[in-house]
Wavefront OBJ file of the C-alpha trace (Angstrom):
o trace
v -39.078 -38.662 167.349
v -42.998 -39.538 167.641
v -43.706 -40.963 170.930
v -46.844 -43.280 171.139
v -50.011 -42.096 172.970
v -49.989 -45.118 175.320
v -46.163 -44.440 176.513
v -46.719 -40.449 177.218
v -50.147 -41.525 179.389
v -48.154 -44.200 181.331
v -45.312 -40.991 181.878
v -48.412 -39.231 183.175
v -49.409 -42.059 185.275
v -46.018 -42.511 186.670
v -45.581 -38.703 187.180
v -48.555 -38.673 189.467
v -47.982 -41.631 191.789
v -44.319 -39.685 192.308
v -45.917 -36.708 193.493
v -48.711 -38.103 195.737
v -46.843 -37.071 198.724
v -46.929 -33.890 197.687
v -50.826 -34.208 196.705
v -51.128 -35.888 200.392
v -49.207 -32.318 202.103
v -51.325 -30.123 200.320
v -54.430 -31.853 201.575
v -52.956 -31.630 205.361
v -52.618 -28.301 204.822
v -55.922 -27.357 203.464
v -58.093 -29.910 206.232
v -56.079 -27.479 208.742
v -57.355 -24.182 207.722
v -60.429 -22.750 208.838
v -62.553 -22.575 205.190
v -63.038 -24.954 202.660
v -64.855 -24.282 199.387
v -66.287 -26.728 197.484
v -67.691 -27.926 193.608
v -67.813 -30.608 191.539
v -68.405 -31.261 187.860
v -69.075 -34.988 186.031
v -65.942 -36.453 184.623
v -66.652 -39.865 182.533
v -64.271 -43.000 182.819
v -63.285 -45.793 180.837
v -64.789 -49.327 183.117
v -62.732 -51.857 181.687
v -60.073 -53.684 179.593
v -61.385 -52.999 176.409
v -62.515 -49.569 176.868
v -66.010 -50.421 175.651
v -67.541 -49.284 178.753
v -67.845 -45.661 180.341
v -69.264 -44.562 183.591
v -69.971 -41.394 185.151
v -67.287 -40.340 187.979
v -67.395 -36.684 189.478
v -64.056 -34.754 189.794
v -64.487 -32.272 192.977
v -62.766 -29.387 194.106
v -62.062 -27.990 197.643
v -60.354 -24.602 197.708
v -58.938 -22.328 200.602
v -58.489 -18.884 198.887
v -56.185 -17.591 201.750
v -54.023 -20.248 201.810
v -53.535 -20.262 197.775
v -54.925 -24.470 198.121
v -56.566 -25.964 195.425
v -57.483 -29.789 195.605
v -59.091 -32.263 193.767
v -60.235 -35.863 194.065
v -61.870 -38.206 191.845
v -64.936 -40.316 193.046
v -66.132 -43.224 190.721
v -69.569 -41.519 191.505
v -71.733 -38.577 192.934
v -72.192 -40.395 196.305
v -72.016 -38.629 199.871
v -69.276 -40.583 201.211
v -66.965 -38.894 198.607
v -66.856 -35.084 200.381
v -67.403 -37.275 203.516
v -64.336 -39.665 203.020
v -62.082 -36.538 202.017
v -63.128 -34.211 204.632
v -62.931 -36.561 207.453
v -61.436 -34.129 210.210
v -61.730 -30.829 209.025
v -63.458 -28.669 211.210
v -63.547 -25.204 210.194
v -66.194 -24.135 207.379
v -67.566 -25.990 204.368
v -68.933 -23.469 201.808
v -71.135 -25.273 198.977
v -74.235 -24.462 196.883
v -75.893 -27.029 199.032
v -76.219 -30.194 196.739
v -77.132 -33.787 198.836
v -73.875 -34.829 197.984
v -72.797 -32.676 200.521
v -75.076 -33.968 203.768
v -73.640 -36.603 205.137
v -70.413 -34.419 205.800
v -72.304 -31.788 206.979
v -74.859 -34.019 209.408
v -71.592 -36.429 210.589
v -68.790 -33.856 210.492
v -67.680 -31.349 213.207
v -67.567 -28.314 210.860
v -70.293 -25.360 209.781
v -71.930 -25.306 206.538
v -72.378 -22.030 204.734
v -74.230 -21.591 201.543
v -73.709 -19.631 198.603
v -75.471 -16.386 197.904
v -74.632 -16.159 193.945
v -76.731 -20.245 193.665
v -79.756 -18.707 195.310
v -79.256 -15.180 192.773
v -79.093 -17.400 189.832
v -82.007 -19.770 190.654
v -84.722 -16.067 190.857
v -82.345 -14.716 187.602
v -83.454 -17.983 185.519
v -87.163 -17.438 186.837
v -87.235 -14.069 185.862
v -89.228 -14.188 182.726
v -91.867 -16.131 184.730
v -92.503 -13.975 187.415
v -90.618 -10.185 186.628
v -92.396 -8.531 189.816
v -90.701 -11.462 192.577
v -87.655 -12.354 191.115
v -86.982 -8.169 189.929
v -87.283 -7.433 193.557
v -85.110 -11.043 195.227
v -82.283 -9.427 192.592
v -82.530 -6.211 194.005
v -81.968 -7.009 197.628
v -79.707 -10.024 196.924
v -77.668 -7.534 194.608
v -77.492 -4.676 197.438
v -76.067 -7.749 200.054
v -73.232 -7.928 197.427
v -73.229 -3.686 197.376
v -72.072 -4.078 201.075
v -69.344 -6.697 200.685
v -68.083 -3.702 197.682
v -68.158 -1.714 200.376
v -66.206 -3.537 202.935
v -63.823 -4.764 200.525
v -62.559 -1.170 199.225
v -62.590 -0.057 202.830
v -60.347 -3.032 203.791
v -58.072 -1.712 200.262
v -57.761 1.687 201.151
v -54.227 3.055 201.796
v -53.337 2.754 205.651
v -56.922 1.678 206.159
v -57.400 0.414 209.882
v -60.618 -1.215 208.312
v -60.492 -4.950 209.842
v -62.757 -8.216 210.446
v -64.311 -6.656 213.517
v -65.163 -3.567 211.425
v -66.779 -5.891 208.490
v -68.582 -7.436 210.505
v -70.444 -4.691 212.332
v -70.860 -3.669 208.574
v -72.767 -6.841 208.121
v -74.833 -6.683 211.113
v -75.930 -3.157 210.613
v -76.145 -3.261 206.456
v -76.372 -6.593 205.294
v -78.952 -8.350 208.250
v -81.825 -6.029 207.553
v -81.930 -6.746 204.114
v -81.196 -10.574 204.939
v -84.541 -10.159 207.206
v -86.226 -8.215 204.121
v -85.436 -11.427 201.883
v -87.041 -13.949 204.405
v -90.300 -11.657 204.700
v -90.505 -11.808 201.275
v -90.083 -15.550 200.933
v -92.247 -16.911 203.696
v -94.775 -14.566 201.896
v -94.020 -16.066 198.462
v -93.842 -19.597 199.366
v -97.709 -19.467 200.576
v -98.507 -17.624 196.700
v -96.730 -19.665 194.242
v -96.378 -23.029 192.885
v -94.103 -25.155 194.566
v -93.016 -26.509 191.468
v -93.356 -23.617 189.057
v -89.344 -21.892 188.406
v -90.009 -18.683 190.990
v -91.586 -21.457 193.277
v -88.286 -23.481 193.349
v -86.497 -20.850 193.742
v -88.020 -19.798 197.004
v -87.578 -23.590 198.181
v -84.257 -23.543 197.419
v -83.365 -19.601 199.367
v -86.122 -21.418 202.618
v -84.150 -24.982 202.617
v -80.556 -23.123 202.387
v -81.817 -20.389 204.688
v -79.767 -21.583 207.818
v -76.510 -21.606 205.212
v -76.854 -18.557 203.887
v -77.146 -16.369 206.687
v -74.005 -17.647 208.747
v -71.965 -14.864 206.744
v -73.513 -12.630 209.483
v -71.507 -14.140 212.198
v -68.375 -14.744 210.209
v -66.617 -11.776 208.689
v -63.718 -13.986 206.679
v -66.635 -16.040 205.025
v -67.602 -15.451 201.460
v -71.009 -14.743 200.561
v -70.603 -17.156 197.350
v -68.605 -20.006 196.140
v -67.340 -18.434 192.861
v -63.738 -19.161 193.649
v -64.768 -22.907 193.582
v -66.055 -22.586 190.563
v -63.197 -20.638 188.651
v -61.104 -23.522 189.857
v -63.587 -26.339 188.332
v -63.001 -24.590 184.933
v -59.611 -25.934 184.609
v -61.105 -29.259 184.006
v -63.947 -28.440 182.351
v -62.061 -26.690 179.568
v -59.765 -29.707 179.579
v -62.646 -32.192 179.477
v -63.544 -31.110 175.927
v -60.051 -32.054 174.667
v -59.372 -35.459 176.296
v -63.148 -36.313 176.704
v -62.929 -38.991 179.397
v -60.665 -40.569 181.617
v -58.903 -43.994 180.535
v -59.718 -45.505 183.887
v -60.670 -44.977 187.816
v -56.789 -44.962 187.755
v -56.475 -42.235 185.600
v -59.361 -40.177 187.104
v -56.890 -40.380 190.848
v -53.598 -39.316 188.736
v -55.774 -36.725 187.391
v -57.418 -35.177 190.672
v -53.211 -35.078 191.892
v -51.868 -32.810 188.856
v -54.958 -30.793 188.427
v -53.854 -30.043 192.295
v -50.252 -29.406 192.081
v -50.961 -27.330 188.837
v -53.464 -25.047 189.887
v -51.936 -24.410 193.317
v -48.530 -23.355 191.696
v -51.088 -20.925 189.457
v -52.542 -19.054 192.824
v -48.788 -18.884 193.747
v -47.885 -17.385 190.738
v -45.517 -20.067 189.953
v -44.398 -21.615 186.554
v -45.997 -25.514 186.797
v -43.646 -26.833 184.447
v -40.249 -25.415 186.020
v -41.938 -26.329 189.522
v -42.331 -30.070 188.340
v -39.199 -30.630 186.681
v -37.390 -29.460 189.688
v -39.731 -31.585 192.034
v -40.012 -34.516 190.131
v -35.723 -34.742 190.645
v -35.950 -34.402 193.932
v -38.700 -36.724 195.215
v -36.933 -39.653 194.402
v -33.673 -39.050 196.019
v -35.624 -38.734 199.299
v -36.182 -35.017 200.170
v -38.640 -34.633 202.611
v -42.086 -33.338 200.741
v -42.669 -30.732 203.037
v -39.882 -28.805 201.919
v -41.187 -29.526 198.175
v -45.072 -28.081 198.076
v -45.788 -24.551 196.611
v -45.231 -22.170 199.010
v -42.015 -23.754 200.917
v -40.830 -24.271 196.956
v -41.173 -20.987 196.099
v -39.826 -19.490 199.731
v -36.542 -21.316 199.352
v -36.457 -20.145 195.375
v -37.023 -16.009 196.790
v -34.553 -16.285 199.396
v -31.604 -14.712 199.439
v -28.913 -17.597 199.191
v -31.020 -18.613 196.063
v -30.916 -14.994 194.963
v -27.111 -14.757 194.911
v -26.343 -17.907 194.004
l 1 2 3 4 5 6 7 8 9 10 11 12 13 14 15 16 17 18 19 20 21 22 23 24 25 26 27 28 29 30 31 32 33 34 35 36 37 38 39 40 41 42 43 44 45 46 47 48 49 50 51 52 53 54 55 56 57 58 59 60 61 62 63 64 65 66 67 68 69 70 71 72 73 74 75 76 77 78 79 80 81 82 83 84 85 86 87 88 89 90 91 92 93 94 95 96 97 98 99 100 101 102 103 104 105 106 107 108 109 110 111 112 113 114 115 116 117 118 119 120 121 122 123 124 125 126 127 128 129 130 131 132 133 134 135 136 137 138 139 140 141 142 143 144 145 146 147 148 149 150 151 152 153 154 155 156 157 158 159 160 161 162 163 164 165 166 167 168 169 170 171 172 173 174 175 176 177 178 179 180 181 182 183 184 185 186 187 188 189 190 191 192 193 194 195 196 197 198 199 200 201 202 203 204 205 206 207 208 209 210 211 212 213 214 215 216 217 218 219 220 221 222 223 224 225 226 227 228 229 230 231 232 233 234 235 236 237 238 239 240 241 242 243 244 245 246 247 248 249 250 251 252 253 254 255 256 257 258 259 260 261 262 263 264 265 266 267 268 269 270 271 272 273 274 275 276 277 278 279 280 281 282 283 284 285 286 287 288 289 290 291 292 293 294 295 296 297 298 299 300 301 302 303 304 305 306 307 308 309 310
């Protein structure tokens, strides 16, 4: 039996108004944690009717490794009050690669703002050919800050290790601050020798503007000194965005944001989507509380032992 593109995407659509409470618990859960990371990437939409029309709308991602929390929301542009709107009470840490989009969260909000060590690495990597002698030595000392999280991660892994976050971050202090100190000297030196506008130059701007950012790893040993998680989770929908090419509507960007979230998350719990949606999907409607129903209560009650033997 072929069933017509138009019915499966209004099954879609109805699928993902069902599980907004679920979408809405998830979001509770992650605002009440104490990190946030946070990407977007440019999602196009359908404007009207006829489907004649497309606009750009941005599909962002805010992720809480710890907590296995993935979420997504669609905003019908790249303007600040989208991280600002979703965000609103969250006050732990917001880690970005410092894009505008981001400041009127970070300005208005009652949370910290860290930046991300592998954005400034990758601005000096792509000026490399321009200037070898700079950028050779910013990927030296930005690449021996990472040698020290190594470090503190395989102490932290060792069998019976008593290696904890007071430990990692004395590690910091006394290993990862002088070099942090190194890479200022050498930019306030820089930024007086090169072109502001030339690619070593911009570079520099970027590591001097993000400066305040970057360095609040040194008081916080739980905090990342990149946003690569953020970014492994926008590659769901970036690999998906060169099959279905655009969204049919605003609508349909929403719907999208809520099973990109639900999906993913069951991923980092190392649950099977589809058996975790056909289960939910009964259950919502006959009025079980949601709380009971997201990821990690789901799989609990599936692990436990009158499950088990049953």
């Amino acid at each position: 039996m072929e069933i017509g593109v138009a019915s499966l995407c209004d099954w879609v659509g109805r699928m993902a108004d069902l599980l907004r409470p679920i979408y809405d618990g998830l979001k509770t859960e992650l605002l009440a944690g104490r990190l946030i990371q946070s990407d977007d990437t440019p999602v196009p939409y359908q404007l009207d009717t006829l489907k004649a029309r497309t606009a750009t709308g941005y599909l962002w991602t805010y992720l809480c490794e710890s907590s296995k929390l993935v979420l997504y929301d669609f905003t019908p542009s790249h303007s600040r009050a989208g991280p600002s709107s979703f965000m609103s009470g969250f006050e732990g840490t917001l880690l970005t690669d410092g894009h505008a989009s981001y400041n009127e969260v970070v300005q208005c909000g009652n949370l910290i703002h860290a930046g991300c060590w592998a954005h400034a690495r990758r601005k000096f990597y792509d000026a490399r050919l321009d200037d070898r002698r700079r950028c050779g030595q910013m990927l030296k000392l930005i690449q021996e800050l990472f040698a020290v999280e190594r470090r503190a991660k395989e102490a932290r892994e060792a069998p019976d290790s008593p290696f904890g976050d007071a430990d990692h971050l004395a590690l910091r202090r006394a290993a990862s601050a002088p070099l942090v100190a190194e890479i200022r000297s050498c930019a306030d030196a820089w930024s007086l020798e090169v072109l502001p506008r030339s690619a070593v130059g911009k570079a520099v701007g970027y590591l001097l503007n993000q400066w305040h950012p970057l360095t609040r790893f040194l008081d916080d040993p739980t905090l990342p000194l990149h946003n690569n998680a953020s970014e492994r989770a926008m590659r769901h929908v970036v690999i998906g965005r060169r099959n279905w090419t655009f969204a049919g509507s605003a609508d349909g960007g929403h719907r999208a944001a809520i099973i990109y979230s639900i999906v993913v998350t069951c991923r980092l719990h190392g649950l099977d989507p589809f058996a975790y949606l056909r289960d939910v999907i009964d259950r919502l409607p006959r009025g079980e509380d949601p709380a009971i129903l997201l990821p990690a209560a789901w799989k609990a009650d599936q692990l436990a032992p009158t499950r088990c033997n049953s």
